[in-house]
N, C-alpha and C positions, 0 to 999 in steps of 0.2 A: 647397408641399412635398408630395411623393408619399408615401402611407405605405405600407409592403408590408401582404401578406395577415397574413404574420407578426408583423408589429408591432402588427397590430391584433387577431389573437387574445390578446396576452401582454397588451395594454392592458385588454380584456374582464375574461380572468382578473383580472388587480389588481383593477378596477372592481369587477367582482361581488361579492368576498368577500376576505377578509384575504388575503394572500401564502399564508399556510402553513395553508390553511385543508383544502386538498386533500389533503391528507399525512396518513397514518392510521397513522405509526407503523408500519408491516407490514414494514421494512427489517431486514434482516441489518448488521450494522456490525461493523466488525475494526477492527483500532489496530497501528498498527507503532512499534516503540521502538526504543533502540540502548543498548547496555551504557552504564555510568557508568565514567567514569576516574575519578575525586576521589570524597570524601566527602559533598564539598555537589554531587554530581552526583546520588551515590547514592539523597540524600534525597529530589530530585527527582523522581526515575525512581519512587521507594517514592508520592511522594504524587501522581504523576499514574496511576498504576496502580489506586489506592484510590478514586481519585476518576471513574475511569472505568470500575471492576470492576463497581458495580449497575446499568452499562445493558446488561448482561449481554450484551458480545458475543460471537458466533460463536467464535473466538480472537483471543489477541494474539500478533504477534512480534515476535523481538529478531536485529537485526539482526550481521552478521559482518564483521568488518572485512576488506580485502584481502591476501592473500596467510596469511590466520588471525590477523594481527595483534592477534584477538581474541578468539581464538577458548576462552582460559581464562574471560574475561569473559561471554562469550556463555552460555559452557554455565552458569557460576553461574547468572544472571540466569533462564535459562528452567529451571534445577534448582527455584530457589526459587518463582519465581511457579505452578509445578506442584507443589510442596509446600504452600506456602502460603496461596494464595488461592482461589477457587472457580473461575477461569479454566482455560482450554484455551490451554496455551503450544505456539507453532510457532518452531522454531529456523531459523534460516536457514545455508545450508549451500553453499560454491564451491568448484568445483572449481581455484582459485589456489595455486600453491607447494604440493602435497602428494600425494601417491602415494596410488591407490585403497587400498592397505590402511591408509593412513592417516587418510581419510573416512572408510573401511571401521566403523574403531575409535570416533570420533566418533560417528557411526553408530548403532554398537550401544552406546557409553556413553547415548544418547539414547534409546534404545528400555528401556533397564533401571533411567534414572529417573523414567517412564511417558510420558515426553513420544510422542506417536502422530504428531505434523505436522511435517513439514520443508519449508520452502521452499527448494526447491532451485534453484541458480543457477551460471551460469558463472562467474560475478562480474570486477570488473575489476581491470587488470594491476596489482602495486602501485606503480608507477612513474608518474604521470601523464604523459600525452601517448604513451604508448609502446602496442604493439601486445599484444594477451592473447597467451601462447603455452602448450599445454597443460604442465604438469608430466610430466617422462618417466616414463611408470608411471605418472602417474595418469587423470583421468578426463579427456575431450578435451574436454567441452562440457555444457552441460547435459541434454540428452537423455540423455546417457550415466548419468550423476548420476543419471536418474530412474530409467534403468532399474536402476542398480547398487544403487539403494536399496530397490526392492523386490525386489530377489531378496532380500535380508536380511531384512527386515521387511514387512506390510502397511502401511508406511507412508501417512496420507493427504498428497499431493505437491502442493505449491502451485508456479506457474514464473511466469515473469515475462512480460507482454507489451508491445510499444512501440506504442500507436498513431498516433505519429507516424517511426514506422521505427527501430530499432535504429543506432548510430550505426556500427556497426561490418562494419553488411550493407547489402550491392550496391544493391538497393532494397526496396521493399514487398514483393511475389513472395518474395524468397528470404526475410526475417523472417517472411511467413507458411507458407512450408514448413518453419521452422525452428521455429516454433510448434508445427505439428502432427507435427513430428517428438517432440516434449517430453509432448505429450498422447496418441501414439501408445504412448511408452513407459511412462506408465501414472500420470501428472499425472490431477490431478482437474479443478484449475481452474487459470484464470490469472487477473494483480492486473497492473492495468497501470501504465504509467511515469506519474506525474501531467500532467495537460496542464490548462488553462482555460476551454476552449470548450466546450460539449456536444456540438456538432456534429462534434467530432474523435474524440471517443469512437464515436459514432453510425453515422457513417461505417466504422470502424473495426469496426463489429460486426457492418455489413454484409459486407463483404469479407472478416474471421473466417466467417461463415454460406456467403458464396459458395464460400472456399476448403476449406469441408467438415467445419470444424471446429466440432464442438456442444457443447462442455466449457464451464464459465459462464466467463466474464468479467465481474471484477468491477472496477471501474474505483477507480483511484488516488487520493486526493484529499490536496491538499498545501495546506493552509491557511498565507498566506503573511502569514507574523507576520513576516518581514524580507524587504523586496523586493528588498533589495542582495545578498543569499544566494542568494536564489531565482532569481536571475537569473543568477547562478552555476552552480549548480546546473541551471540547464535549461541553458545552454552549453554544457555536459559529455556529457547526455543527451540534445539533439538536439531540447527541448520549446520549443516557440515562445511566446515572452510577448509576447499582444498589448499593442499602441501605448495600447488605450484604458487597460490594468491600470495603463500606466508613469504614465498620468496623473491616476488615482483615486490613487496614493500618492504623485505630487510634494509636497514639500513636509513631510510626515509626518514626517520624522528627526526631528524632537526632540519628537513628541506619539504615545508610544508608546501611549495609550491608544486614541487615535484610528483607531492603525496596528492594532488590535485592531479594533474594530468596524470597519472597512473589512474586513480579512480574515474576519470570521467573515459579515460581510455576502455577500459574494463567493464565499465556501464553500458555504455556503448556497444562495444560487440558482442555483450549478453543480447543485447536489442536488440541489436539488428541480428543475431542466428534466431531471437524467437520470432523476428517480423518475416524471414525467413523460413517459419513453418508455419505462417497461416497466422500468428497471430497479430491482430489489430487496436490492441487496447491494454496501456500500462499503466500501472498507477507507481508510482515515487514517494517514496520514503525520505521527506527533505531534511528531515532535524532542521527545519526552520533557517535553510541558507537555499538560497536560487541559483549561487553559481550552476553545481553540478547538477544539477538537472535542466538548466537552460542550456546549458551546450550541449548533453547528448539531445535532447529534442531539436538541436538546429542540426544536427551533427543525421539525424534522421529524416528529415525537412519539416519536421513541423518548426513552425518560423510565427515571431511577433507578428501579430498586426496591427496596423494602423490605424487605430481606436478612433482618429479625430475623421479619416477617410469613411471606416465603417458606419458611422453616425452620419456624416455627410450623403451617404448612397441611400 
């Protein structure tokens, strides 16, 4: 059997020193959620926010459903976790079914309940399978969005990136001109679609750098606590689930603990190969649970703190 160069550096590392021995905690982490419908959703959403608030990240957002379908939901949630907690809450914000003076007002209700971050986005049609079409009167695309946003406010503008191509653009070329059309208009950074492999990111951030684009990219990460969703979910978005993933969780459906430590296993060494190439800053894709994202960030050294200490010093 041939081994690559590469298999034999990754074998060294394990060999020499624990897995996560290399990792010094120096990471940036975000966390993405999505409003509650129910009550026992609600509690949810409350105690995975609490439980992920003292690893003190960057921000959290709450995500917006299509066509605003959630958009009363949306604003509670990031109303209160910006009243509430000691978090930096990012609304997310599309341009779907609504007329710019209508974001317009969303908008500035968000800038006057101190919320400063919007992620802003085209978002998709509400109708699945069917083509985005702008709303008449409103904003045609997300570039637009970005810039329509700060002429109102100094918003800080988060946008979205696909490193495996936008499903809805021609090829790579035109998503990455469509990228830096969004960072031209006055984006900070982009959070990208989640993918699996390190190497798809990597690549991807070459080709960001070649096409002239120097805004951070901070890569997606979807800890897959259901692989029958997940695989859903990457159908829709255009994210490839390799052959080996479908065969680390054959069999898992009825050993949901199992189907845990495999996904937070696999989150994890995604991390740690991109913390590994330089990169400092991940945002999580939680579905509204703290387990699998508190343990790969401890698992990385970013670690709780001690809220009653830090208020003490």
């Amino acid at each position: 059997m041939t081994i690559s160069v590469n298999q034999l550096e990754e074998a060294q590392i394990a060999l020499k020193a624990p897995l996560y021995a290399d990792v010094a905690g120096d990471l940036d982490v975000s966390f993405e959620f999505f409003p509650p419908k129910t009550d026992k959703m609600d509690a949810q959403l409350w105690d995975a926010i609490r439980t992920l608030e003292p690893l003190e990240p960057s921000f959290v957002s709450v995500t917006y459903g299509a066509g605003g379908s959630t958009r009363e939901r949306t604003h509670a949630t990031v109303a209160r976790i910006q009243r509430e907690t000691s978090l930096a809450a990012a609304a997310h914000l599309t341009c779907v079914e609504a007329t710019r003076e209508e974001i317009d007002q969303v908008a500035n209700e968000y800038w006057a309940a101190g919320v400063r971050h919007i992620v802003a986005l085209r978002g998709d049609p509400p109708a699945a399978g069917t083509r985005f079409q702008s709303h008449p009167g409103g904003y045609e695309n997300a570039a637009a969005l970005v810039a329509g946003l700060k002429r109102l406010h100094p918003f800080e503008v988060s946008v979205a990136a696909y490193p495996e191509c936008h499903p809805d653009s021609p090829n790579p070329a035109a998503d990455l001109d469509n990228l830096k059309r969004k960072i031209d208009a006055g984006a900070t950074r982009a959070i990208t679609q989640f993918f699996f492999e390190p190497e798809t990111f990597f690549r991807y951030r070459d080709a960001v750098a070649a096409a002239g684009i120097d805004a951070e990219i901070v890569p997606g990460i979807m800890p897959v606590a259901n692989f029958a969703s997940v695989q859903r979910m990457s159908a829709m978005c255009g994210t490839d689930v390799p052959a080996w993933m479908a065969r680390l969780f054959e069999g898992l459906d009825d050993h949901p603990a199992t189907r845990q430590l495999v996904a937070a296993t696999l989150a994890a060494e995604l991390s740690r190969k991109l913390y590994a190439g330089g990169v400092k800053a991940l945002h999580f894709y939680t579905l509204n649970r703290a387990e699998l994202a508190f343990a790969i960030c401890h698992l990385l050294g970013v670690r709780a703190k001690d809220r009653a200490a830090v208020v003490a010093a």
